[in-house]
C-alpha positions in Angstrom: -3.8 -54.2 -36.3 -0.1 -55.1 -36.1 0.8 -52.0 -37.4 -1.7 -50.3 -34.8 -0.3 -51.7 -31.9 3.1 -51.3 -32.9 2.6 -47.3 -32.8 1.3 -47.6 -29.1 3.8 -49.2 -28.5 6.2 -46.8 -29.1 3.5 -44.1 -27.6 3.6 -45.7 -24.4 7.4 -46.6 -24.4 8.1 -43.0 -25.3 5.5 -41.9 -22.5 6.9 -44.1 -20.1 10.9 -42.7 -20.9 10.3 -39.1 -21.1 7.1 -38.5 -19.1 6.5 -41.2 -16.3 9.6 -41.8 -15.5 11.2 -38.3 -14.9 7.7 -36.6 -13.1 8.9 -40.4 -10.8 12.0 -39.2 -10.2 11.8 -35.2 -9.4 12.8 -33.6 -6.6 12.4 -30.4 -5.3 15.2 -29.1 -6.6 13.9 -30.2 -10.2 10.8 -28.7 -9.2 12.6 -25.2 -8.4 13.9 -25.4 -11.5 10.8 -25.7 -13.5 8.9 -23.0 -12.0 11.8 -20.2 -12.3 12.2 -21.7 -15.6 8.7 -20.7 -16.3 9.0 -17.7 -14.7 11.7 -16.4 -17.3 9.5 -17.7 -20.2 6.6 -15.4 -18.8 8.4 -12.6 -18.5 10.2 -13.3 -21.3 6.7 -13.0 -22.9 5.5 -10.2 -21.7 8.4 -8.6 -23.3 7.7 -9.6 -26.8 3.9 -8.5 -26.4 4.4 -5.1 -25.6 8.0 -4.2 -27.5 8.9 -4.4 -31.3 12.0 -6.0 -30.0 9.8 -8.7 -28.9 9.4 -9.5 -32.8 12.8 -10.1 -33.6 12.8 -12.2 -30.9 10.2 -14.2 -32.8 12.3 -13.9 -35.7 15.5 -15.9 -33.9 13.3 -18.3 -32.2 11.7 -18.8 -36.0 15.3 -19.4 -37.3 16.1 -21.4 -34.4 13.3 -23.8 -35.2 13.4 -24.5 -38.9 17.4 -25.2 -38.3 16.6 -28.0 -35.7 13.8 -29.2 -38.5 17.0 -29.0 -41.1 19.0 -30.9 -38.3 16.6 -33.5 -38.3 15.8 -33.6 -41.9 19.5 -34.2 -42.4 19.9 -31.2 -44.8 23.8 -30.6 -44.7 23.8 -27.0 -46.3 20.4 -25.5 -44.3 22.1 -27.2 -40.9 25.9 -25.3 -41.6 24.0 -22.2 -42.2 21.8 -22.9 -38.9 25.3 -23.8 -36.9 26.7 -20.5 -37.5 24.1 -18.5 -37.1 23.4 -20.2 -33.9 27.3 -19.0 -32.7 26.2 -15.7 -33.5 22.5 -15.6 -32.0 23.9 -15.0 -28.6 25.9 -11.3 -29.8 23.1 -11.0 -31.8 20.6 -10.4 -28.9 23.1 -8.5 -27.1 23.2 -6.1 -29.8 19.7 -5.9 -30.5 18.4 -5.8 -26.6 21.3 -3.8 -25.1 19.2 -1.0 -23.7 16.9 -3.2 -21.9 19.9 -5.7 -20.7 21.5 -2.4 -19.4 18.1 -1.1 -17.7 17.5 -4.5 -16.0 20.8 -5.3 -14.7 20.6 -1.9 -13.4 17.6 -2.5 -11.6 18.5 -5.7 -10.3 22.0 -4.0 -9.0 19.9 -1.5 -7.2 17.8 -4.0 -5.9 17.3 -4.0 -1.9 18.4 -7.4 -1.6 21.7 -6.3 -3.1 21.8 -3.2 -1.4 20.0 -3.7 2.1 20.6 -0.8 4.1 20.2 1.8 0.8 16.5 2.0 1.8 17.2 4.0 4.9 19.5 6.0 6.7 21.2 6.6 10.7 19.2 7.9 12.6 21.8 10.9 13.2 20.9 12.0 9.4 17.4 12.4 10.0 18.3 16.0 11.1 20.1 16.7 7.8 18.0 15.3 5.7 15.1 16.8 7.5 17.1 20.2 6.8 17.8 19.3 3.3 14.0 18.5 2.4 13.0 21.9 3.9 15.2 24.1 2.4 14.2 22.4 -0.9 10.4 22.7 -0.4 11.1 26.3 0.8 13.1 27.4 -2.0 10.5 25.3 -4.4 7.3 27.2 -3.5 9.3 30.3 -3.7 10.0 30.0 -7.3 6.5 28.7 -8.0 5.5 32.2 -6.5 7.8 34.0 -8.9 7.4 31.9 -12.1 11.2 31.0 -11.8 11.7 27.6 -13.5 14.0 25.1 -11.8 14.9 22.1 -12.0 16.2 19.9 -9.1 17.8 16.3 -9.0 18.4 14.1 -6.5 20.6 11.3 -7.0 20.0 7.5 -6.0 22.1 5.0 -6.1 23.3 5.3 -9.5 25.7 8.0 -10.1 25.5 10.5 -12.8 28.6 11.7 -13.7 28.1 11.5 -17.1 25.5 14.1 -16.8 28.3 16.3 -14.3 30.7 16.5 -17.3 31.0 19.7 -18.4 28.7 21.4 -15.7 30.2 23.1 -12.7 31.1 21.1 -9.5 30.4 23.0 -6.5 30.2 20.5 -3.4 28.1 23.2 -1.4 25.8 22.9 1.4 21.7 23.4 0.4 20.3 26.1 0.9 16.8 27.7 0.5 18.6 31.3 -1.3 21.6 29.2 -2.9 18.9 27.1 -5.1 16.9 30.4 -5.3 20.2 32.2 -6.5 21.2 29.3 -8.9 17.9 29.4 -11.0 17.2 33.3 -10.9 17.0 33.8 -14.5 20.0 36.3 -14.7 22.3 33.8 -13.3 24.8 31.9 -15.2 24.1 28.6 -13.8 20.4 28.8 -14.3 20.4 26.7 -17.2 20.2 23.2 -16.5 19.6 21.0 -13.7 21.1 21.0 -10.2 22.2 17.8 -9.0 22.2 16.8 -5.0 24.9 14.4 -4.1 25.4 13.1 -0.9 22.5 15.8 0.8 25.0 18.4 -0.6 24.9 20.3 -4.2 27.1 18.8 -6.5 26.9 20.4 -9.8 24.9 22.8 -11.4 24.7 23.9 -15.4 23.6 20.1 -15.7 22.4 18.8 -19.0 20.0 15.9 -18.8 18.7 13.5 -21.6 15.0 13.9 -22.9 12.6 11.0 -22.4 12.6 8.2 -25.0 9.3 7.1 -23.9 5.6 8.1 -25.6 4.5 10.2 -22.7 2.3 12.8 -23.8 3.7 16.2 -22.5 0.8 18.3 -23.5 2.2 22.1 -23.3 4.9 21.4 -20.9 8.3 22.2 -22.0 11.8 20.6 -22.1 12.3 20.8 -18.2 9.9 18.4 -17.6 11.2 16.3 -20.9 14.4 16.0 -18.8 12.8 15.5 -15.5 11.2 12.0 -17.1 14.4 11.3 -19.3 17.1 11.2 -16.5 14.2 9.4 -14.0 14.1 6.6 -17.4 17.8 5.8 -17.1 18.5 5.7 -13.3 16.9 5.5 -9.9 16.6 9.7 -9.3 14.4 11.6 -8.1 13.4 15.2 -9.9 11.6 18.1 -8.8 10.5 20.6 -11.9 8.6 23.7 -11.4 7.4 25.1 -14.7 8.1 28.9 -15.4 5.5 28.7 -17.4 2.7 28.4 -14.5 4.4 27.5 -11.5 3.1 24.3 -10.9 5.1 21.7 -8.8 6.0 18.3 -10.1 8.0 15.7 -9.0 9.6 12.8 -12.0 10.7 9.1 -10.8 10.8 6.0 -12.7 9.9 7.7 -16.4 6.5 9.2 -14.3 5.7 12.7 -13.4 3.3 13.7 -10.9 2.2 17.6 -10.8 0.0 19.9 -8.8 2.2 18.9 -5.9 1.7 20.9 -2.6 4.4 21.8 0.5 3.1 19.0 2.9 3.3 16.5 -0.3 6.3 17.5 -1.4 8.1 17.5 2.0 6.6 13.6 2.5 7.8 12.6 -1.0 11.5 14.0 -0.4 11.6 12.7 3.2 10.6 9.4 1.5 12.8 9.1 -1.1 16.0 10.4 0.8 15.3 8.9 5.0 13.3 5.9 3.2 11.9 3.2 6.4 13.9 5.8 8.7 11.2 8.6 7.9 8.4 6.3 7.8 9.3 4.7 11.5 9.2 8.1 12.7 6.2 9.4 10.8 4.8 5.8 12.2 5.7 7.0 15.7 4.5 10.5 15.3 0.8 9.3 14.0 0.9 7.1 17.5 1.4 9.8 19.8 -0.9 11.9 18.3 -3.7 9.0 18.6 -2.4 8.5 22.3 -2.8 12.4 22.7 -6.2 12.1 21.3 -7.6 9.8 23.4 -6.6 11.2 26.8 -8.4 14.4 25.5 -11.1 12.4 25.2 -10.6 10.5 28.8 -10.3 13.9 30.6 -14.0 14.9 29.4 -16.2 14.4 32.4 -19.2 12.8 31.7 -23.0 14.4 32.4 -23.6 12.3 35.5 -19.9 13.5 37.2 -20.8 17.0 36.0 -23.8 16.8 37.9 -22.4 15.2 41.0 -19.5 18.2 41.1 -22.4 20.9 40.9 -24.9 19.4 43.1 -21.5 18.7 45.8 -20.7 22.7 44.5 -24.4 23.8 45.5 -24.0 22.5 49.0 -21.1 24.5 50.2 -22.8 27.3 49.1 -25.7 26.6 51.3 -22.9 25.6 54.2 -21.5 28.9 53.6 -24.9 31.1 53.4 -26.5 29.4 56.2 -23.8 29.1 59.2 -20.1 29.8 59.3 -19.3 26.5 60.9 -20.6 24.0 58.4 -20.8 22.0 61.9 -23.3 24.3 63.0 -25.8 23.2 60.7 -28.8 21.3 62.3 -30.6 18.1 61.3 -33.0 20.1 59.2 -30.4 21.9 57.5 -28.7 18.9 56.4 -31.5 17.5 54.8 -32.8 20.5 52.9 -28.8 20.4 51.2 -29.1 16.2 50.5 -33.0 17.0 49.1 -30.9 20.2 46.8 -27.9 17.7 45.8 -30.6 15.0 44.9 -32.8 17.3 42.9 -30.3 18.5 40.7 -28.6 15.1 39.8 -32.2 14.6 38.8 -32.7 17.4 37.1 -29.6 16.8 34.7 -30.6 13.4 33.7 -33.5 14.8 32.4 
């Protein structure tokens, strides 16, 4: 019994340090801490379940704990060996997760709160980019007409002059026949990817990396391998069009989307490029064309009005026939036009 109550003793004195008297004492800035601390563990979990990097991570967090069980066990050989391999577990993960460190410091850095106004633009480049998106779509459907393949990027916020090296820089304004001209199949340039800079073409003769991913590409061919590669490793947007079969697609974010038509096309570009600039005008647009609607609607005269204007039509007709002067008219006269007007109101209820 001694021994008994000694151990909830210590239960209770242990309870009472780590447990009680911290959850006592918390704040909101403890409480802050906690849940972005949990946060980073669920991600951080999610990440292990779906990547085999995620089981090396197991591995280190496997090593981690049976040195701390050394540590405790007072084990001086196992707890050197932990020690340094500890120093080293931080390079370690940098090594092993470099790719995925690089992709999400990436997409933090292109992050809106970071960049707050790279979401839209002036309103005084509506016009060009209103240009630019239709004398891509233009130029787009024409080579889906003619089976020329083509292959169009349009850079975000991260720059790709690693894919510019070795290409040729030509800073020119787009145009529907200059993208036409670039890809026809006897040109020089027509091998590679063009890249849009600025609303302007930048390079052309572009190489761009294939995907790393598992997509399943079916039949298509290396255009649309590139499309989804160089969408993997930045923030672009690509539009392919197979010479194959002509069919329209459009890559972002390691996904492609195909079958596209002009109107979905045009309202993808104008997205992408004008971002909430494109969408408060579309917004204002859609408005006016409601407003428009509706006083089409309000200038329809109802039966009853109809009937009113024909009955008041009818008796200046019977003014007319019956007397010159509709002050002529006697008593009699009068009346026969009111019973008229009266008749047909009735008549066109029914």
């Amino acid at each position: 019994m001694d021994v008994l109550k000694m151990v909830l003793d210590h239960i209770s004195a242990f309870a009472m340090k780590y447990i009680v008297a911290p959850v006592r004492s918390m704040g909101w800035v403890d409480v802050l801490d906690i849940l972005l601390l949990a946060f980073v563990l669920y991600q951080l979990y999610r990440f292990c379940k779906n990547r085999r990097e995620g089981r090396v991570l197991l591995g280190l967090a496997a090593v981690v704990f049976f040195g701390a069980i050394a540590f405790l066990a007072k084990l001086p050989a196992l707890s050197y060996i932990a020690e340094i391999f500890a120093a080293a577990a931080f390079f370690c993960i940098v090594v092993l997760f470099q790719p995925e460190l690089r992709d999400a410091l990436e997409h933090l850095g292109n992050h809106t709160l970071i960049n707050p106004g790279s979401n839209t633009i002036s309103k005084k480049k509506i016009h060009q980019a209103e240009a630019l998106t239709q004398a891509t779509v233009d130029a787009v459907f024409t080579m889906s007409d003619h089976r020329t393949g083509a292959l169009i990027v349009f850079e975000g916020l991260t720059k790709l002059g690693d894919y510019t090296e070795g290409a040729t820089v030509l800073n020119a304004e787009v145009s529907s026949k200059l993208l036409q001209n670039l890809f026809y199949d006897k040109s020089p340039l027509h091998d590679g990817a063009v890249i849009i800079r600025d609303m302007r073409i930048y390079a052309a003769s572009c190489v761009l990396p294939s995907n790393r991913g598992k997509t399943n590409f079916g039949t298509m061919g290396t255009r649309h391998r590139a499309a989804v590669g160089v969408t993997e490793v930045s923030d672009a947007l690509v539009v392919v069009v197979s010479e194959q079969t002509g069919i329209v697609s459009v890559a972002q974010n390691g996904k492609l989307l195909r079958q596209l038509d002009e109107d979905t096309l045009k309202d993808i570009l104008m997205t992408y490029i004008a971002g909430k600039a494109y969408l408060r005008k579309k917004r204002a647009n859609m408005r006016q064309e409601y407003l428009k609607m509706l006083d089409s609607i309000a200038e329809v005269k109802p039966p009853r009005e109809e009937a009113r204007q024909l009955a008041e039509d009818f008796e200046e007709q019977i003014k007319e026939f019956i007397a010159e002067d509709p002050d002529q008219l006697s008593v009699e006269d009068s009346a026969f036009t009111q019973t008229n007007r009266s008749q047909t109101i009735q008549e066109d209820k029914k």
